[in-house]
N, C-alpha and C positions, 0 to 999 in steps of 0.2 A: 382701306376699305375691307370691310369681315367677306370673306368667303361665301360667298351662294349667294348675297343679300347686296342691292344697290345702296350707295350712301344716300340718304336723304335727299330730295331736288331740293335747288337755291329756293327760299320761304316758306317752305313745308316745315311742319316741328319736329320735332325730334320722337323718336321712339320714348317712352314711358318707361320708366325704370321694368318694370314687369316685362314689358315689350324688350328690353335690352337684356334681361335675366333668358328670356324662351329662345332668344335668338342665339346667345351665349350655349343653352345646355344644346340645342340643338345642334349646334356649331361643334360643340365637343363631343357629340357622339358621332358626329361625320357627314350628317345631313348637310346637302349644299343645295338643298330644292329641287323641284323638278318630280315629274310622273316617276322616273328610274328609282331616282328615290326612294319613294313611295313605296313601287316593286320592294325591293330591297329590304325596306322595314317590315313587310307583308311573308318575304320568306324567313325572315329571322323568326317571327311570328309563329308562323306554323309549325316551325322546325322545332322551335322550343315545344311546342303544346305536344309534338311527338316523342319530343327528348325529355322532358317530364313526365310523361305516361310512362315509355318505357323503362325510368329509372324505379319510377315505384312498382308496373309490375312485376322487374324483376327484384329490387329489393325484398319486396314482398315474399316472393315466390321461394325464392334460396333461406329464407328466414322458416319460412314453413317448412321449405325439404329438411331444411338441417336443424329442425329443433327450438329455433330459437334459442340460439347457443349468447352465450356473453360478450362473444368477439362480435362484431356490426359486419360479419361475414361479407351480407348482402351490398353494403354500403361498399366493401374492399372493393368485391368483386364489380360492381357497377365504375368505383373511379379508375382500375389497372384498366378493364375494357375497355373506356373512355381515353384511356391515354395510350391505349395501342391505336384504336378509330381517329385518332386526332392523327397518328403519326401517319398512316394508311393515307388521308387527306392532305396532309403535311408534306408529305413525298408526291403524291398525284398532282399540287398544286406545281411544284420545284419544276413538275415536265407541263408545267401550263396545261393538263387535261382538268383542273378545274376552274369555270366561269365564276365572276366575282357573287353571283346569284346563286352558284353553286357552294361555293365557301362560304355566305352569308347563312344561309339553311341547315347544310350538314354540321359545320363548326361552331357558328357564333351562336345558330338558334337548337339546331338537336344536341350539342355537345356541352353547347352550354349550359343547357338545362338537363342534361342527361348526369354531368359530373358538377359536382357541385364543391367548393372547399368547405364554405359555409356547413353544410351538413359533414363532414370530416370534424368539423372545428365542434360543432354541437356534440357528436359521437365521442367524442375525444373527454368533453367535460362532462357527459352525462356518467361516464364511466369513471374520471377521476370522483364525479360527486360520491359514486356508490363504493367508492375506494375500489374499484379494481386497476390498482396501479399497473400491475404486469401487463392487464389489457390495452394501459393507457401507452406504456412501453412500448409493447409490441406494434400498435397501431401504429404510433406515430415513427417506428423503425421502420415498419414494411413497407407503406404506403409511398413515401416518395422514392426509394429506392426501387419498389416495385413497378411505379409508374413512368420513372424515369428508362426502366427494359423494357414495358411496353411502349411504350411511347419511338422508342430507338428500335424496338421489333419489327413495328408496324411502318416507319418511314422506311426500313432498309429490305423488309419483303417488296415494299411496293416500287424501290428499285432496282431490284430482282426482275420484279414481274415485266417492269417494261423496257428492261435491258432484254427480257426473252422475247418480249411484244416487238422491240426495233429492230431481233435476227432475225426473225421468223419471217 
């Protein structure tokens, strides 16, 4: 029996190839039915359309302060931030202070649209196209190296903070 969904009753037909394809993607993104559900795709929802706003305006914004330099500054600075925010979350969830509604909005929908690889991967060939190899270097040196310290910053502050939150 698939997950969330009853097998068919004895004489009823069978789902339609399309009908087994919807229940399948839905099944593989984690949907097992139900209002909760629902919730759940509704914060990833929103979370995203914040976590997208705020990538591009701060993309934006760092691009303007600094010139429009050749390095994808903006792009850096939006995915190291994103992977210290993920660790921050990553750590709060390890002491269960976040609800699975709470990790579904901040991580899967603002984080995931906030940090993107996809836009890394774009910035990476738009600069190999214009031959700035050293950029293309450097980018792809700093980036996961830099993401992998925020990322490790932000889980081990946020175990910090509430090893002082359990003294106090």
């Amino acid at each position: 029996m698939q997950r969330g969904y009853a097998a068919p009753l004895a004489g009823s037909k069978a789902p339609s190839r399309l009908e087994s394809l919807r229940i399948s993607l839905l099944q593989t993104a984690g949907y097992t039915g139900g209002r909760e559900a629902g919730v759940g795709v509704l914060y990833v929802a929103v979370g995203g359309a914040i976590g997208g706003t705020a990538r591009h305006v701060l993309d934006t914004s760092i691009l303007g302060f600094a010139g429009n330099p050749d390095f994808p500054l903006g792009m850096f600075i939006v995915n190291v931030s994103g992977a210290f925010l993920i660790g921050v979350f990553f750590g709060l969830s390890q002491k269960e202070l976040l609800s699975s509604n709470a990790w579904s909005f901040l991580v899967v929908g603002m984080l995931g649209a906030y940090t993107t690889f996809s836009d890394f991967a774009l910035e990476s060939l738009e600069l190999f196209t214009k031959g700035e190899y050293g950029e293309v270097v450097l980018l792809n040196l700093l980036t996961g190296p830099a993401g992998l310290v925020a990322v490790t910053l932000g889980a081990t502050l946020t175990r910090g903070l509430q090893s002082l939150r359990d003294m106090g």
